[in-house]
C-alpha positions in Angstrom: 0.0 0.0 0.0 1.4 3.2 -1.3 0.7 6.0 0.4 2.6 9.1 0.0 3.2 11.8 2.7 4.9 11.7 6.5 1.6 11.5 8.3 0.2 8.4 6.1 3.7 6.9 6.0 3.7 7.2 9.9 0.4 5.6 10.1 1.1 2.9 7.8 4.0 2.1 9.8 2.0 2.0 13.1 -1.6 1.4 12.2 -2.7 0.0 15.4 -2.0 3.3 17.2 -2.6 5.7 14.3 -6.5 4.1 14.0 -6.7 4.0 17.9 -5.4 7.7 18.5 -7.3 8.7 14.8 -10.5 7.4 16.8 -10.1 8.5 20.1 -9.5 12.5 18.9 -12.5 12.3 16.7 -14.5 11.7 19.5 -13.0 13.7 22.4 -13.7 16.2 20.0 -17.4 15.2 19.9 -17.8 15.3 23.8 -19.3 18.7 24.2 -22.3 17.0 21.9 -22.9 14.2 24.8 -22.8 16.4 27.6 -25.9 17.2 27.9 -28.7 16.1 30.5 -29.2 12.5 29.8 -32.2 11.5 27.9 -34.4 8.7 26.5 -32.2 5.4 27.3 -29.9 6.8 29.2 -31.7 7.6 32.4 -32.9 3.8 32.2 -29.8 2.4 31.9 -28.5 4.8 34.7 -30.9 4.2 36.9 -30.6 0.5 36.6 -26.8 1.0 37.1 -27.4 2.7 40.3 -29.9 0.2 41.6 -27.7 -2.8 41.1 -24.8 -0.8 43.0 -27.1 0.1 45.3 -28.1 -3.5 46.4 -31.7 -3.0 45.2 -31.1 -5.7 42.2 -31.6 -5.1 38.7 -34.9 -2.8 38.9 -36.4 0.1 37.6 -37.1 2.9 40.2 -40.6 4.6 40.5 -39.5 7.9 40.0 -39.1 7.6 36.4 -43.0 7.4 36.5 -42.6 11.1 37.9 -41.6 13.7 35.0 -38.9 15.8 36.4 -39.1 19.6 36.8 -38.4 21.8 33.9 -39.4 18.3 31.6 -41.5 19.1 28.4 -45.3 18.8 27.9 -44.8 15.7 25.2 -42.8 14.2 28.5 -45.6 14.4 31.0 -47.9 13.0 28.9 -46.1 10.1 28.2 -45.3 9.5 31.8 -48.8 10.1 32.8 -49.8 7.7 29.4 -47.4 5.3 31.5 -49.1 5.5 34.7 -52.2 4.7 33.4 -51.1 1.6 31.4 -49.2 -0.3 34.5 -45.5 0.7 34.4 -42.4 1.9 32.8 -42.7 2.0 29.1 -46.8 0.4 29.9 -45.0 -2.9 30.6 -42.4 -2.9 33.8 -43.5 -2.4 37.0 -41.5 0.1 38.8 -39.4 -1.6 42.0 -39.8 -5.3 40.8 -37.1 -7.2 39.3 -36.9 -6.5 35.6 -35.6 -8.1 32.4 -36.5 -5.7 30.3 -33.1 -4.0 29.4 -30.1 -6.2 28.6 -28.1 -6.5 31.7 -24.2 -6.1 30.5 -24.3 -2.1 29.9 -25.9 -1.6 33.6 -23.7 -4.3 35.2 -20.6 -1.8 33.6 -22.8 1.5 34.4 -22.7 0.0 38.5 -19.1 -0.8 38.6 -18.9 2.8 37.3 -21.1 4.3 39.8 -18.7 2.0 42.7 -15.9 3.3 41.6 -16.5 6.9 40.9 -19.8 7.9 42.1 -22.6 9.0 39.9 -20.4 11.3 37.7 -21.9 11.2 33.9 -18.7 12.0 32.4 -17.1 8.6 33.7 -19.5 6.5 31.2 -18.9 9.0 28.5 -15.2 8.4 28.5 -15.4 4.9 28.9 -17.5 5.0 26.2 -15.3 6.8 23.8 -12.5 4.3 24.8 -14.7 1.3 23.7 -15.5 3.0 20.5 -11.7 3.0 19.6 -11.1 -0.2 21.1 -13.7 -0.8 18.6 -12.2 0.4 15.0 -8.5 -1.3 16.2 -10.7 -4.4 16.7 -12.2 -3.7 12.8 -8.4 -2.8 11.5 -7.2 -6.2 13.2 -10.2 -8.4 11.8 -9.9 -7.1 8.8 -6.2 -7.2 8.5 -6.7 -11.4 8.9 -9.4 -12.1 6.7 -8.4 -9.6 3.8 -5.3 -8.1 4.5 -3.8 -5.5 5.8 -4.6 -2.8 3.5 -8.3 -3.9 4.1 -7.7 -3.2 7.6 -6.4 0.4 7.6 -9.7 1.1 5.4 -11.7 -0.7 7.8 -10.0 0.8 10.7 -10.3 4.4 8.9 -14.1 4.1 8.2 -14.9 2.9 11.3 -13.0 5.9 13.2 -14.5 8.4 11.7 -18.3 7.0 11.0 -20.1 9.8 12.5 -22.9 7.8 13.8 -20.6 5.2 15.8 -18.7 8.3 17.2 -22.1 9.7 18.0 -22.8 6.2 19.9 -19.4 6.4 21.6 -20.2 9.9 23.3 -23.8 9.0 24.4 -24.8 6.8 27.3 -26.2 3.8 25.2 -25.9 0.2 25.0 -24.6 1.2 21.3 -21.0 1.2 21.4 -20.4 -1.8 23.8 -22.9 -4.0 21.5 -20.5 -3.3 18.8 -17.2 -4.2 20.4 -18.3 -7.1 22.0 -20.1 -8.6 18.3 -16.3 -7.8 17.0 -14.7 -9.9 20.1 -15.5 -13.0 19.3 -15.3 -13.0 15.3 -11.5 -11.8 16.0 -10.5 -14.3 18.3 -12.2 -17.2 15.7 -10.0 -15.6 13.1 -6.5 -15.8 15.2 -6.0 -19.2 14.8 -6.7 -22.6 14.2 -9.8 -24.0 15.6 -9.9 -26.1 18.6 -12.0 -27.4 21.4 -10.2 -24.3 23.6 -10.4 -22.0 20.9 -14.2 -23.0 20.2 -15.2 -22.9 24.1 -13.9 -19.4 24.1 -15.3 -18.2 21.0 -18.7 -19.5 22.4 -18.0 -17.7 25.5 -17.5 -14.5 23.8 -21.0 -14.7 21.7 -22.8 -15.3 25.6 -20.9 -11.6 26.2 -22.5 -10.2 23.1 -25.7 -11.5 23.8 -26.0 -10.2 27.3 -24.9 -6.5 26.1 -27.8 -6.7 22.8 -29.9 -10.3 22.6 -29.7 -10.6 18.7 -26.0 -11.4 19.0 -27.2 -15.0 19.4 -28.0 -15.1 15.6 -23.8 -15.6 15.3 -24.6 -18.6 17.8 -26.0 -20.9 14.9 -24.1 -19.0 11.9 -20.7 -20.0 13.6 -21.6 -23.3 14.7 -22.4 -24.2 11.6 -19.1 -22.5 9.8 -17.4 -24.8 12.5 -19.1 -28.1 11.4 -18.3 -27.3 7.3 -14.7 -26.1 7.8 -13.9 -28.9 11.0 -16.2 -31.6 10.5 -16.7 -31.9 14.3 -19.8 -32.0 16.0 -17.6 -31.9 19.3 -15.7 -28.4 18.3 -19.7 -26.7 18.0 -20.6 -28.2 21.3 -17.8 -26.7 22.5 -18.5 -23.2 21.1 -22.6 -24.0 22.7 -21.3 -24.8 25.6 -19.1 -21.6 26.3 -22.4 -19.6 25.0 -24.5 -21.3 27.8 -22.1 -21.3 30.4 -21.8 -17.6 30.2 -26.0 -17.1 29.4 -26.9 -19.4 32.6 -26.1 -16.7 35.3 -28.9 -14.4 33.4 -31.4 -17.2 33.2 -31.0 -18.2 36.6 -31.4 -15.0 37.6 -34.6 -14.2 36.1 -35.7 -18.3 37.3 -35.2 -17.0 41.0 -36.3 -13.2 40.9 -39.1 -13.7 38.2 -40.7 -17.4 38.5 -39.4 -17.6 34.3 -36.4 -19.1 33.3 -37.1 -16.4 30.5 -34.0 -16.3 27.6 -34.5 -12.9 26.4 -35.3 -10.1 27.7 -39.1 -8.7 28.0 -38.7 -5.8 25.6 -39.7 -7.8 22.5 -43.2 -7.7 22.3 -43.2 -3.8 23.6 -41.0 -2.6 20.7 -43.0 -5.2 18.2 -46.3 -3.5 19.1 -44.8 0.0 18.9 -43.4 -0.3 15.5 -46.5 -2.1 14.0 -49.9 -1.4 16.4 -48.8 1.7 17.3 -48.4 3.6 13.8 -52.2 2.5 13.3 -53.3 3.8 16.5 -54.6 7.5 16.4 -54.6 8.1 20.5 -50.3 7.7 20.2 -50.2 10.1 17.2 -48.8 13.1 20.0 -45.9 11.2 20.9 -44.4 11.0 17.0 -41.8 13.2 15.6 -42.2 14.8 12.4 -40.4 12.7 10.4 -42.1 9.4 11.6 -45.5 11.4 10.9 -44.5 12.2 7.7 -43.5 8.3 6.9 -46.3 6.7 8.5 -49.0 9.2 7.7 -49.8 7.7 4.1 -50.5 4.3 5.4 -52.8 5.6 8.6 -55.0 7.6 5.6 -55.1 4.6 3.6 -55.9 1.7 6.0 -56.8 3.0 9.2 -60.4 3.2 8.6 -60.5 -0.5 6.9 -58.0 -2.3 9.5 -59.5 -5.9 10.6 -59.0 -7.0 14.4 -59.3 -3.1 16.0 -59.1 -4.7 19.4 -55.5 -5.6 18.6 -54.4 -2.1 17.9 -54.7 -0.2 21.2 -51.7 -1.0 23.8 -53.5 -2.8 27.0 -54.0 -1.5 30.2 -52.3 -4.3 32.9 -52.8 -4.5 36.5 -51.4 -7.4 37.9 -49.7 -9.4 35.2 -45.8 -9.9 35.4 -43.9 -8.5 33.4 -43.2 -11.4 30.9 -46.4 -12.2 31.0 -47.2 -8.4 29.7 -44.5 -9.3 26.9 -46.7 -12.7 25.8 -49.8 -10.3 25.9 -47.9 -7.4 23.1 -46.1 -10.1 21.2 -49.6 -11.6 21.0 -51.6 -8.4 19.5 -48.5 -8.0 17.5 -49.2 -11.6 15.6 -52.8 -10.8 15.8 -53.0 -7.5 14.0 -50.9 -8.6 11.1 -52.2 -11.8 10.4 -55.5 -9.5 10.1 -53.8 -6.8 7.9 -50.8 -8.3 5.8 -50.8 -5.8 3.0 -50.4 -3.3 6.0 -47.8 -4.9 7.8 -46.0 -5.3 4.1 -46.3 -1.3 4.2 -45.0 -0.7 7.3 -42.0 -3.2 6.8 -41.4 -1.2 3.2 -41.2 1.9 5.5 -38.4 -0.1 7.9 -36.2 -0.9 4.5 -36.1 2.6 4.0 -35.0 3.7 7.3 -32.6 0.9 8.0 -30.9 2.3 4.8 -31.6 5.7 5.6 -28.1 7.6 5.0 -29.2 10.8 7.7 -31.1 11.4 10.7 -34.1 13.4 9.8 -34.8 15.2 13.1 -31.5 16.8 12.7 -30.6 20.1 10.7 -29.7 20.9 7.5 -26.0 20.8 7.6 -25.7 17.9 9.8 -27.9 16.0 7.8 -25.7 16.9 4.5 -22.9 16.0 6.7 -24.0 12.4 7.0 -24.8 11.8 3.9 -21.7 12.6 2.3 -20.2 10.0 4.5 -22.6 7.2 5.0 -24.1 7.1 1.7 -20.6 5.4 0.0 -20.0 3.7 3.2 -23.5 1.7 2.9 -23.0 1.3 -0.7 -19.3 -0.3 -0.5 -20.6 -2.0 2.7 -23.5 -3.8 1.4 -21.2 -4.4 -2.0 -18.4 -6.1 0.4 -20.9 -8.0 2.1 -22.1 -10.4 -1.3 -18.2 -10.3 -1.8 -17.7 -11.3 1.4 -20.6 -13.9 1.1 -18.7 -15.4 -2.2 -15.2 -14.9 0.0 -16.6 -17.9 1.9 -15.2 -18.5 5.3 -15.4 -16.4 8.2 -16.3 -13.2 5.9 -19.4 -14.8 4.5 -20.5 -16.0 8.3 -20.2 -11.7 9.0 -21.7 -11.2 5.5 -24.9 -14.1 6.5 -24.8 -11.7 10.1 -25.5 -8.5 8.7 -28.3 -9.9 6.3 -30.1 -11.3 8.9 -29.3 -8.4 11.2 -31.0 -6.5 8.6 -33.7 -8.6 7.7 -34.9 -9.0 11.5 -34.7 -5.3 12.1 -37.5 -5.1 8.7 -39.5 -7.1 10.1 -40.2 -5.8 13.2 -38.1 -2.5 14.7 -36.0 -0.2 12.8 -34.3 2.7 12.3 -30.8 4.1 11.4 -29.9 3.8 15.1 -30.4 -0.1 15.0 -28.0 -0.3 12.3 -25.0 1.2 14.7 -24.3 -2.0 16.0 -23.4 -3.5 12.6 -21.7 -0.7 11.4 -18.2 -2.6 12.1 -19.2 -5.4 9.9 -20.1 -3.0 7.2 -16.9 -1.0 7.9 -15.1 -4.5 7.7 -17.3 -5.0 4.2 -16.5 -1.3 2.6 -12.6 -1.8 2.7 -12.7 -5.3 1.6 -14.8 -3.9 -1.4 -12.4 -0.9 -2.0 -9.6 -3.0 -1.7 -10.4 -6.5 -4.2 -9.6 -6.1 -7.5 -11.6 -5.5 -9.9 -10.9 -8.7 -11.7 -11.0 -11.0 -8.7 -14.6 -8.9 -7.9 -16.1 -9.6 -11.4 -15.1 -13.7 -10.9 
């Protein structure tokens, strides 16, 4: 790789730390952006943090029933909307055990809290540090499947993506979803595959599921890569095993303090009803931006005077129920309204499409948005290009390629949004340089 000049001479001869140090200044510099009263998420996840350290166990605190002073008329209502339908987000009791939220961000956010009190800096910088951990995990990835020309691309794209850095300064499960869906493709593409190497990698994808549940579609996608490239049954038990061994401490934990030995967390049926129900209900049209209004509107005008199976639209009010019983209940309305109203549901997943590919952020400005586009637009284009290529690769580059479909696919078909595709954006990162850098010839065959 030929690249002229002292600084990219300097960085070709130590990539590592030019892509770490490259990474970690473009997001120092976007500090000031995250400092800023947390919001949405964040005061969750915070609260959660500060529970657990607390010795109250992984709960949700009442008060976030109770808007706080100076919060805006859109939050009151939702809080008082809240309220009125049994809990936080309508579906988790406040001061009851909770596995709603994934728990490996607010396990890190109370070690935090232990250590250094409740400062909000303290996550922010950790944060940034993960999100250049993050791009010198792409570069080295990269750099073992492809080459290391591919990784300094990779490396490159991935330090300067602007939504990742965005992630990185923001108190969000994000950034640490990323790194730890990077953690154990790397250490699969060290070295040769053992029964050590296999138990570990396993071990790895039982991290990544506890920081963002649909890590556990690598589960299956590896294990099978294993059994094609090993022939051994024994070597994907192994990588099972590790993923259990590390998932059981969760499952236990929700046997004991919920009467469920429940999996996955309780947020799936929540965000199912809000992407689908929701956009047909006309009492939640108050809480909708702009832009979503100005997506969803079309279909509402259309269909929301001929929908089948009304009753399944409105979210329920609970009383009593448990939480994953609330979750059976919204996944159930969910299923209900669109085996009533395919054609809709088709419309509403054509909306998804569009915003999983979406290239800006609508709700923010002019410039910003222009911003984004300029970057993300080629980046998603050599991205998706690098994933078929990746697919055709073979190896562990189609197993990332066969991720990010599916990644892409679920999201469609039920929640989306350009922040969902943040915690792919290494793998497309990874897919962009491998495109830039095949050669034409060897792209065409």
């Amino acid at each position: 790789m030929n690249m002229p000049g002292i600084g990219k001479t300097a960085l070709e001869a130590h990539p590592v730390r030019g892509v770490f140090l490259i990474a970690l200044v473009v997001r120092v510099l976007l500090l000031p952006v995250g400092l800023h009263r947390p919001l949405g998420e964040a005061l969750f996840f915070l609260d959660a943090g500060r529970n657990i350290a607390a010795g109250k166990g992984f709960c949700l605190s009442a008060s976030l029933l109770h808007p706080p002073d100076g919060a805006s008329p859109l939050v009151r209502q939702t809080l008082e909307h809240w309220r009125t339908r049994g809990g936080i987000w309508g579906v988790v009791p406040p001061e009851e055990p909770t596995a709603f939220l994934p728990p490996l961000y607010p396990l890190l956010l109370a070690l935090l809290h232990l250590l250094f009190g409740s400062s909000l800096l303290v996550p922010r910088l950790v944060g940034i540090g993960m999100g250049a951990a993050t791009a010198v995990l792409a570069y080295h990835l990269s750099s073992l499947i492809a080459g290391k020309k591919s990784g300094l691309i990779a490396g490159l794209l991935l330090a300067f993506h602007p939504v990742a850095a965005f992630h990185s300064v923001e108190i969000s499960t994000h950034q640490l979803a990323a790194l730890t869906l990077l953690l154990p493709l790397w250490y699969l593409a060290r070295g040769r595959i053992d029964l050590r190497r296999s138990v570990m990698s396993g071990a790895l994808i039982g991290v990544a599921f506890l920081a963002r549940p649909t890590s556990w579609m690598l589960l299956p996608l590896v294990g099978a890569w294993i059994l094609l490239k090993q022939r051994s049954a024994r070597l994907a038990l192994g990588l099972l095993a590790g993923a259990l061994l590390v998932s059981a401490p969760w499952v236990l934990r929700n046997t004991v303090s919920m009467g469920q030995p429940l999996f996955f967390t309780t947020n799936g049926g929540r965000n199912l009803w809000e992407f689908n129900n929701q956009k047909l209900a006309p009492e939640y049209s108050w809480s909708e931006p702009r832009a979503s209004r100005w997506m969803y509107d079309p279909i509402r005008d259309k269909y929301r005077e001929v929908l089948k199976k009304r009753e399944c639209v409105p979210f329920p009010s609970f009383s009593d129920e448990p939480e994953w019983q609330r979750d059976k209940i919204l996944t159930h309305r969910f299923l209900c309204f669109i085996q009533a109203n395919p054609v809709v549901y088709i419309r509403l997943v054509g909306v998804r499409i569009n915003q999983i590919f979406g290239i800006w952020p609508l709700h923010y400005g002019q410039a910003i948005r222009a911003a984004f586009s300029a970057y993300l637009l080629p980046f998603l284009v050599f991205g998706i290009t690098g994933c078929w290529m990746g697919f055709q690769r073979g190896g562990l580059a189609r197993v990332m390629a066969l991720f990010t479909f599916a990644f892409l696919a679920l999201h469609a078909l039920t929640a989306a949004g350009l922040v969902y595709r943040g915690m792919i954006s290494p793998l497309l990162a990874i897919s962009a340089s491998m495109a830039l850098t095949t050669p034409r010839r060897t792209a065409r065959n």
